[in-house]
C-alpha positions in Angstrom: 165.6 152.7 126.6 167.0 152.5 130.3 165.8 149.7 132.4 164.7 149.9 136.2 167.4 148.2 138.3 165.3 146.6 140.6 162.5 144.6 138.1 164.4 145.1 134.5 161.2 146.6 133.5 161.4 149.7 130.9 161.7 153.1 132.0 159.6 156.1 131.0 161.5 157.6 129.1 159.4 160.9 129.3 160.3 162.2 133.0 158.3 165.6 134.1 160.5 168.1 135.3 158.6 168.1 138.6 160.0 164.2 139.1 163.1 165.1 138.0 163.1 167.5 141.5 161.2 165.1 144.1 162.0 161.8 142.8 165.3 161.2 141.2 165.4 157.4 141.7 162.5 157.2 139.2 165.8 157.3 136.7 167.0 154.3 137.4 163.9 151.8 139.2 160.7 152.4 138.3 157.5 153.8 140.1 156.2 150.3 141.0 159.5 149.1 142.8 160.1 152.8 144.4 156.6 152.3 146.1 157.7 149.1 148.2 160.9 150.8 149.4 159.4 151.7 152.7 160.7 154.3 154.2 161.0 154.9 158.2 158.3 157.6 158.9 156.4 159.1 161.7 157.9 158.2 165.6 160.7 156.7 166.2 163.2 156.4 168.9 165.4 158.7 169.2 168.9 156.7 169.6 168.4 153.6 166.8 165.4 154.7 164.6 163.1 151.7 165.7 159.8 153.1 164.7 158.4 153.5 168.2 156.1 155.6 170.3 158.9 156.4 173.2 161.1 158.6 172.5 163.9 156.0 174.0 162.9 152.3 173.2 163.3 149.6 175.5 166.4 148.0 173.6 168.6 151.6 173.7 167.1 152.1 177.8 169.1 148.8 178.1 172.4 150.1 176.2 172.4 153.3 178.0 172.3 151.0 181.3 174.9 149.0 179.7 177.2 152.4 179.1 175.9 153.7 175.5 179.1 154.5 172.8 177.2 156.1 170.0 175.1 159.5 169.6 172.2 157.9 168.2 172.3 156.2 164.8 169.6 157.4 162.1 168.0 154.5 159.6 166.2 155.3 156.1 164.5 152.1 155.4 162.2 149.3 156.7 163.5 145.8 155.5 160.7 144.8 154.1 160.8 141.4 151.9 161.4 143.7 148.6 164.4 145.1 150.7 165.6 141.9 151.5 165.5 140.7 148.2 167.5 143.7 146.6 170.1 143.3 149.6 170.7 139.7 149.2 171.2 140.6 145.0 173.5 143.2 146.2 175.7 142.4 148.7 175.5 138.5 148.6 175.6 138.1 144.5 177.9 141.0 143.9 175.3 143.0 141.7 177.5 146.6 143.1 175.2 148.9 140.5 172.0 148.4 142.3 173.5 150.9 145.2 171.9 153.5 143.1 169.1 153.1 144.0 169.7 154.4 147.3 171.9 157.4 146.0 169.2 160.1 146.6 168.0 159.6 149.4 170.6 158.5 151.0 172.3 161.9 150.3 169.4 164.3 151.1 168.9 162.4 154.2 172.4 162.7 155.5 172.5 166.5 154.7 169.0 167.0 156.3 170.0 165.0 159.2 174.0 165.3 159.9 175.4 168.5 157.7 172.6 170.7 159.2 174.5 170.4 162.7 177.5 172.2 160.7 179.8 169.7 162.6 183.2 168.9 161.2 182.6 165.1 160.1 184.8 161.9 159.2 182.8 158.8 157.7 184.0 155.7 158.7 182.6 152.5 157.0 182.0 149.4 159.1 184.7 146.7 157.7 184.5 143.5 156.2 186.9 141.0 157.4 189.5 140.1 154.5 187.6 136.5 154.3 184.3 138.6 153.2 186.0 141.2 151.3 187.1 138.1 149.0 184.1 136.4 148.9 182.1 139.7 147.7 184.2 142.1 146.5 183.6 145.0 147.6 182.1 146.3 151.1 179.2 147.5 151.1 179.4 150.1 154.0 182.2 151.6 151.7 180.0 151.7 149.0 177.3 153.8 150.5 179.9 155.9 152.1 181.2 156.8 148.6 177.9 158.2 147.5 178.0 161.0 150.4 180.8 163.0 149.1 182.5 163.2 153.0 185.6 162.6 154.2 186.3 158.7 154.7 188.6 156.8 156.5 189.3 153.3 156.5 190.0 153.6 160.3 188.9 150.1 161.9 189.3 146.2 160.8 187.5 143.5 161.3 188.5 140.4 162.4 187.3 136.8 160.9 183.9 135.6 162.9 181.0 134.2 162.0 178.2 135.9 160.1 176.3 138.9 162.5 172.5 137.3 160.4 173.6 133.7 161.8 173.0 134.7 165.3 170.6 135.4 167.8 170.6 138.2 169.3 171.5 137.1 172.6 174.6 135.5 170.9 175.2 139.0 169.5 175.0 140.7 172.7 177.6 138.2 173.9 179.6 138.5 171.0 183.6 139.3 171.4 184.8 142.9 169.8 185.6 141.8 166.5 187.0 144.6 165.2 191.1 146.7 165.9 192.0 150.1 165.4 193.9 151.0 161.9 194.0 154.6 162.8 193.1 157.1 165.6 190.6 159.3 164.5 189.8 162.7 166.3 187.1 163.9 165.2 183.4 163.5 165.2 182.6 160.3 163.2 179.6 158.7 161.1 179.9 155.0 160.9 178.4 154.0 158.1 176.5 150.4 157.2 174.0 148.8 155.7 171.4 147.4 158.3 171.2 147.8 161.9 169.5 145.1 163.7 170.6 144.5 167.4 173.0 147.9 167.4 175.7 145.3 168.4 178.2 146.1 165.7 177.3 150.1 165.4 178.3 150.1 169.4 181.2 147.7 168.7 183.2 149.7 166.3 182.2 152.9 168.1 183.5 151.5 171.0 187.2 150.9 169.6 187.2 154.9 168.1 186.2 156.5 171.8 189.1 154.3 173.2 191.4 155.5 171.1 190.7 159.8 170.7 187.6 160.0 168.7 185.0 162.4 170.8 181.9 161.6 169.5 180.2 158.8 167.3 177.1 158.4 165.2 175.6 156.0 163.1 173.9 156.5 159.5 172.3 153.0 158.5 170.8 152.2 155.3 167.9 149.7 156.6 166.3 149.4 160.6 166.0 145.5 160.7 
């Protein structure tokens, strides 16, 4: 009998062909755990998916004033505590099979939100530098990136700095570009990454693609911190 990733709890093992259609992730966490991811419903703003009554919020009115890089970027998730605790297990203690969880809906959502425009698409993952890559094995942008069945490139890296969740937000505002061109990319793009918080690094990365060919950028982010 299959256990849910999340709690380690046993499965159902008899699954209603109705679930099997609306609710794939019942296959692998069970209904208890899928209740506290808390999706990002009803208004939001329309550039970073802070749930929000304008249609612009007050943080992307600011960015645009500053000289806005990126379409708009679109979030799935609310980082609630249960979401913290299941990104800290993943990215942080190297558990790499609790990403499917999120396969679904990740995938529905990106169709529904991105393939719809019938654009011609490249996904970029936002990079670790090679210090993190070593101390977790895997990057976690990537690994969401993987479960979209897109193009990827590897196009940016990422220089050594210290941790984005260490700082303020001020500080992150302030922040140097961390992050260098690998390859020109000249197409639309998708970064992709896990939680978007300030915007800083979304807008960072996009920044070094428009520089350097790439016409337009968007953002698909797992979490809105």
């Amino acid at each position: 009998m299959s256990q849910c990733l999340s709690c380690g709890q046993s499965l159902d093992t008899i699954v209603s062909w109705e679930s099997w259609l609306t609710f794939k992730r019942e296959h692998v966490i069970c209904t208890v755990c899928a209740s506290n991811m808390e999706k990002i419903t009803g208004s939001r703003c329309s550039v970073c998916s802070r749930p929000s009554q304008l249609s612009i919020c007050h943080d992307c009115i600011e960015w645009d004033q500053l000289g806005e890089v990126i379409q708009f970027n679109y979030s799935l998730f609310h980082y609630n505590e249960w979401m913290k605790n299941i990104i800290s297990l993943w990215k942080f203690r190297g558990d790499y099979v609790l990403r499917e969880i999120f396969r679904e809906e990740l995938k529905y959502s990106f169709e529904s939100i991105f393939l719809s425009q019938n654009k011609e698409l490249i996904l970029v993952p936002v990079p670790l530098s090679v210090k993190r890559m070593n101390e977790r094995g895997f990057n976690q942008a990537l690994a969401l990136a993987e479960m979209l069945d897109m193009p990827i490139q590897e196009a940016l890296g990422r220089k050594a700095s210290e941790k984005q969740s260490k700082k303020s937000r001020i500080d992150r505002l302030r922040s140097s570009n961390p992050y260098y061109l690998l390859k020109p990319i000249r197409k639309r793009v998708v970064l992709i990454d896990d939680i978007y918080t300030t915007g800083t690094t979304i807008r960072q990365a996009a920044s070094i693609l428009l520089k350097n060919g790439c016409p337009e950028v968007y953002a698909f982010t797992l979490i809105r911190g």
